[in-house]
N, C-alpha and C positions, 0 to 999 in steps of 0.2 A: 566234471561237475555238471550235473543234468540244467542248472540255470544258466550254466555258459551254452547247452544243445541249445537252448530254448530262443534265447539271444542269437544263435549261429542261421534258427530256422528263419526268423525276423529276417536275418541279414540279409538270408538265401532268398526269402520273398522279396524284398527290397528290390536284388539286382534281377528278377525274373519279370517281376509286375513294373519296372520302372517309374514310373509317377508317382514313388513314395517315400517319405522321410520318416527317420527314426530321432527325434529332436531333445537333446540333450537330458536327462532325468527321467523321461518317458517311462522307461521301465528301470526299476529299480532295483540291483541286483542283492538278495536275500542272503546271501550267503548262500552255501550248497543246499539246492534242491535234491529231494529225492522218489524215487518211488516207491510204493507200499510196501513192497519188498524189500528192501533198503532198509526200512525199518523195523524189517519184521511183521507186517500186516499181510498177510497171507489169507485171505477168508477163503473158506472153505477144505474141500480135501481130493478133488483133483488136481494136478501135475497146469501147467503151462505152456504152451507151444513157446519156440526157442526163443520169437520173440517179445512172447507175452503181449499180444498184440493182436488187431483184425484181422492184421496180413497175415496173418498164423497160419489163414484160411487160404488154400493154393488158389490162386489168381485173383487173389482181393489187392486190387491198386487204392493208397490214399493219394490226395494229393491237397497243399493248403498252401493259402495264401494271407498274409497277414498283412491287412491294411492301416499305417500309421500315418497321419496327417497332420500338420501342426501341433496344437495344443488341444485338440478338443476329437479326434476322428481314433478310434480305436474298434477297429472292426475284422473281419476276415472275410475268406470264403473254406470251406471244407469240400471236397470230393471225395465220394466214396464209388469206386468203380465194381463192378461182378466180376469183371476177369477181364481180359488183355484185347478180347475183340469185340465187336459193334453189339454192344447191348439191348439196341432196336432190331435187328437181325437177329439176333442169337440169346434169346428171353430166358430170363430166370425164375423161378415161382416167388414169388413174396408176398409178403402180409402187414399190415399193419396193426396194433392195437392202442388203443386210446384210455390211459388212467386219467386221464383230467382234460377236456379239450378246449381250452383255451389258448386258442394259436392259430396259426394260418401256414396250416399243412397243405403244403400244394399239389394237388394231381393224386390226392386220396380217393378220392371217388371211381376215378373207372380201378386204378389199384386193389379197390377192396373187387370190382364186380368182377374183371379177368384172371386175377389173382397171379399178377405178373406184374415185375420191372422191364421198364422200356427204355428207359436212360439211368445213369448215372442217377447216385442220391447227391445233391448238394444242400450243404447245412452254410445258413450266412445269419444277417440281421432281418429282421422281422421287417423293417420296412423297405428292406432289398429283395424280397423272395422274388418278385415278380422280376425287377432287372435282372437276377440271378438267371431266373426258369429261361429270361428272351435270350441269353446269352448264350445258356448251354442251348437254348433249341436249333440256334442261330450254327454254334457250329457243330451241331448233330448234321445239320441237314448238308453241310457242305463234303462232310465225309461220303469217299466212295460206298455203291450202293444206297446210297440214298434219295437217286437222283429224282424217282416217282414219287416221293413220300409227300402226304400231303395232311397228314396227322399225327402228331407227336404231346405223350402224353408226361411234360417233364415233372420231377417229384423234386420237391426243394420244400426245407424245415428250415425253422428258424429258432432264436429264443431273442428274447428282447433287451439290446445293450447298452441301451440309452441313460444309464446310469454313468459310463466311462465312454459311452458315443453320440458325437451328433448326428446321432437315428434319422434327424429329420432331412439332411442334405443328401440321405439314401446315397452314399459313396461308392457302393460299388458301383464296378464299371464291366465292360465285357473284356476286355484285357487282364482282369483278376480273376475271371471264372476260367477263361483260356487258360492260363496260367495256370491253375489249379489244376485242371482237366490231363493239362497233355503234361505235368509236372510230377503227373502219381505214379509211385513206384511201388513197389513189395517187401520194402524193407523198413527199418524201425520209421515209427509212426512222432514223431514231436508231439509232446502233450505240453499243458498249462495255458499261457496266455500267449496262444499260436490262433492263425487259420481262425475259423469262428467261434472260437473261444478269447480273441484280444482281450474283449469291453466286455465279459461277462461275471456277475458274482455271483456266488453261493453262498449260501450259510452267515452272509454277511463278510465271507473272507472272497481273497480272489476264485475266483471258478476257471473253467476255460474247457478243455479236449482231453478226454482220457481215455486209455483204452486198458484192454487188457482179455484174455483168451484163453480157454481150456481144450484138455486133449483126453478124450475118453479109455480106458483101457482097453487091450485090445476083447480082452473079454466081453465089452461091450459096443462091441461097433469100430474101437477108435476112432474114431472122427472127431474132427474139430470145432469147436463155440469159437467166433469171436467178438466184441462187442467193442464200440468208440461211441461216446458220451459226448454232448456239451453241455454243460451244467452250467446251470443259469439260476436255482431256483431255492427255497428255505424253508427251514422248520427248526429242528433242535440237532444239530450233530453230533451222531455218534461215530466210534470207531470198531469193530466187531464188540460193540457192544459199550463202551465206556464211553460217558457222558461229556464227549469235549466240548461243545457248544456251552451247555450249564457249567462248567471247573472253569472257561473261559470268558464267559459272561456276555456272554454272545447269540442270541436265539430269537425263535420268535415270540411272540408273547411276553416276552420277558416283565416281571414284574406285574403282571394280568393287564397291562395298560400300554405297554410298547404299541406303538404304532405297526410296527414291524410284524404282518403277518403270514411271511412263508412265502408269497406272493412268488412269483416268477417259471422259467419252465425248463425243460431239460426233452434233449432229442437223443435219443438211444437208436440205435443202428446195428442189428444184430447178424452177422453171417456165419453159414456151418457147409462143410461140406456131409455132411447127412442128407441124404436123399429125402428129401420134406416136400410134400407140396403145400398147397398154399394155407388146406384149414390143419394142417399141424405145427406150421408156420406163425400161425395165429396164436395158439395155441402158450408157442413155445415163445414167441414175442410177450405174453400177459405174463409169463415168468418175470421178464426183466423186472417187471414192477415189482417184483418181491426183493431183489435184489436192489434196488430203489429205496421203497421204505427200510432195510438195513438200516443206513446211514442216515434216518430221521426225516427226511420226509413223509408227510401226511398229503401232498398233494393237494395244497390250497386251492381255494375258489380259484383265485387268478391264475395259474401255474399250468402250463398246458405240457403234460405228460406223455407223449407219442415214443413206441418203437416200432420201428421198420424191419422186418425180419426177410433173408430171402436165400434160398440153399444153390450153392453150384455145382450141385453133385450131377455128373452129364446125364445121368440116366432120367430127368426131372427137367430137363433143360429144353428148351422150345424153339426151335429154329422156325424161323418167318417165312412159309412155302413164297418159292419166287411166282412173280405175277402171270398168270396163265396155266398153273401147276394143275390138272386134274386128276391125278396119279391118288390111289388109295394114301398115300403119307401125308398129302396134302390136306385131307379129313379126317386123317384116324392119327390117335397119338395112344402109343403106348407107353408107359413110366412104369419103371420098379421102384415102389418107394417103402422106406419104413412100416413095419404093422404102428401101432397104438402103442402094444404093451413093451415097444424096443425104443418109446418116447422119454421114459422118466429119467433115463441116466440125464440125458441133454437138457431137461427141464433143469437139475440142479449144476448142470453145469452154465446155462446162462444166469441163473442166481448169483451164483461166484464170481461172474466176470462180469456180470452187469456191477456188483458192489464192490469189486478191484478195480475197477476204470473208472468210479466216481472217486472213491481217493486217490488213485491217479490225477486227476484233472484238481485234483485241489491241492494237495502235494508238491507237482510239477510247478505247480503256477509260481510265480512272481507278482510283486508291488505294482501295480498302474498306479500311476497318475495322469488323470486327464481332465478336463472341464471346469479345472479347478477342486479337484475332490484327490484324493489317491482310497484306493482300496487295497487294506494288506495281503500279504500272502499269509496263508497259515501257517504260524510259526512250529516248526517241526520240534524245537528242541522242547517247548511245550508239549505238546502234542505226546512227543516221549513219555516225561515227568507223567503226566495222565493214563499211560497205557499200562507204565509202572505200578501206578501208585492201586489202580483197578486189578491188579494181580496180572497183566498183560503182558509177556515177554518184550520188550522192545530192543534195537540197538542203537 
């Protein structure tokens, strides 16, 4: 049952991160979770890496920690790693792109001008970004090879979960980012109300972590998209296309008078091993947004829209000349990378996985309750009746 993984991932954070409790009702179990797949939601028309997931991508580590605290602390952290060795040493080309920027993306700025990852991406709560960044910098620096470093440029998103968290007590700690860090692995990814998706909504249902991944044929590259989402953010939800948000009475605007205006934000994370630098990377992150509005987003005033895109294809990869290097390789860098015209398969393949790992993460999720509130999970067997009644195959 995908809501008993999701409970087993809690558990797993619990006894890793130690300082945390899971108190009675907290999370409430839905009956069987599932994923898009599971029900039939399939978007698009490329194929899936085996685990439909980031890690699809050879050497993508996640790692997550789910923060739960009495009655009122519902939070995480997320890790997303480039590959197995020092990310400050051994650089990846990345990009970011911005549909809506309301948010406090951290360490965007030299990101866009070097067009390079230096650390790990971590994804937490909006008023933890900075505890998050001192933590991972904290044990960046302690790792071998580090020992001269005396700049370090960490990237850490957020989305705002103060709705199911007390945002303001900034919970994390540096014992949860550790945890996260040295706890990623390559194997299936826990989506829903995991990691930095605990305390988050969507669409007015629960939100949380979703991923999901495509695999190009070989006729065109083969290579792999993969994409993990936290979804935090509103508008009107659809499903490849049928109105579940409106059949469920649930959206924004609702009634042209709802208070309720879409408001909130969502962090996309996109990795391929396609040999990309950093402006086709860009390029191919502004996709995600398409795959974004899919599922009904219009990217509200308030909703801050960012994806992180970054390729680990070695031929693209940047190793860090050691200090005193004056050797021609130390100045000169050469990369074979994609033309232009061998970009388009990849573009429609991060569209697909960007709008599979947002039902994902809504899917997967489960009931919180926290601060006195509970937020449901989307009810699936609903969800069905609607994909049905739209002419939409479901199971």
């Amino acid at each position: 049952m995908r809501g008993c993984k999701v409970l087993q991932a809690v558990l797993a954070a619990v006894s890793v991160a130690g300082a945390m409790a899971v108190p009675s009702g907290a999370m409430a179990q839905d009956g069987p979770r599932a994923r898009a797949r599971e029900l039939g939601v399939a978007p698009g028309i490329f194929r899936t890496g085996g685990l439909n997931a980031i890690t699809d991508v050879a050497g993508v580590r996640v790692g997550q920690v789910t923060v739960i605290e009495g009655d009122s602390v519902r939070t995480g952290v997320t890790a997303i790693l480039p590959h197995g060795g020092n990310p400050f040493l051994d650089r990846v080309p990345a990009a970011v792109h911005v549909g809506n920027g309301f948010g406090k993306l951290l360490g965007v700025t030299q990101l866009r001008e070097l067009g390079e990852l230096e650390t790990p991406i971590l994804l937490t709560c909006t008023l933890c970004v900075w505890k998050a960044a001192d933590a991972m910098v904290d044990w960046m620096l302690k790792r071998p090879g580090m020992e001269g470093v005396g700049s370090i440029n960490p990237v850490v998103g957020e989305t705002n979960d103060g709705g199911l968290n007390a945002i303001r007590q900034r919970p994390i700690r540096p014992e949860h980012v550790r945890a996260a860090l040295e706890g990623a692995t390559s194997g299936a990814v826990a989506e829903g109300a995991v990691g930095a998706g605990a305390g988050t909504i969507a669409f007015g249902w629960k939100g949380g972590i979703g991923t999901s991944s495509r695999v190009l044929p070989k006729s065109l590259g083969g290579y792999t998209v993969g994409v993990l989402v936290q979804s935090n953010f509103g508008g009107v939800l659809q499903v490849l296309g049928a109105p579940v948000g409106k059949e469920l009475g649930r959206y924004a605007f609702k009634g042209e008078v709802d208070a309720e205006r879409g408001d909130g934000s969502i962090m996309m994370v996109v990795a391929t091993d396609a040999p990309l630098l950093d402006r086709n990377l860009e390029r191919l992150a502004a996709r995600a947004i398409m795959g974004l509005s899919r599922t009904g987003s219009s990217a509200a005033n308030g909703s801050g829209d960012y994806v992180l895109a970054f390729s680990t294809a070695p031929s693209v990869r940047r190793l860090l000349p050691s200090p005193g290097d004056t050797s021609r390789a130390a100045y000169f860098r050469t990369s074979e990378e994609l033309v232009n015209d061998a970009t388009s398969a990849l573009f429609q393949a991060v569209v697909e996985a960007t709008e599979e790992a947002i039902y994902n993460s809504l899917f997967a999720a489960t009931t919180v309750r926290s601060k006195g509130r509970t937020v449901d999970a989307l009810p699936l067997d609903e969800v069905r009746r609607i994909l049905r009644k739209y002419g939409i195959p479901a199971r």
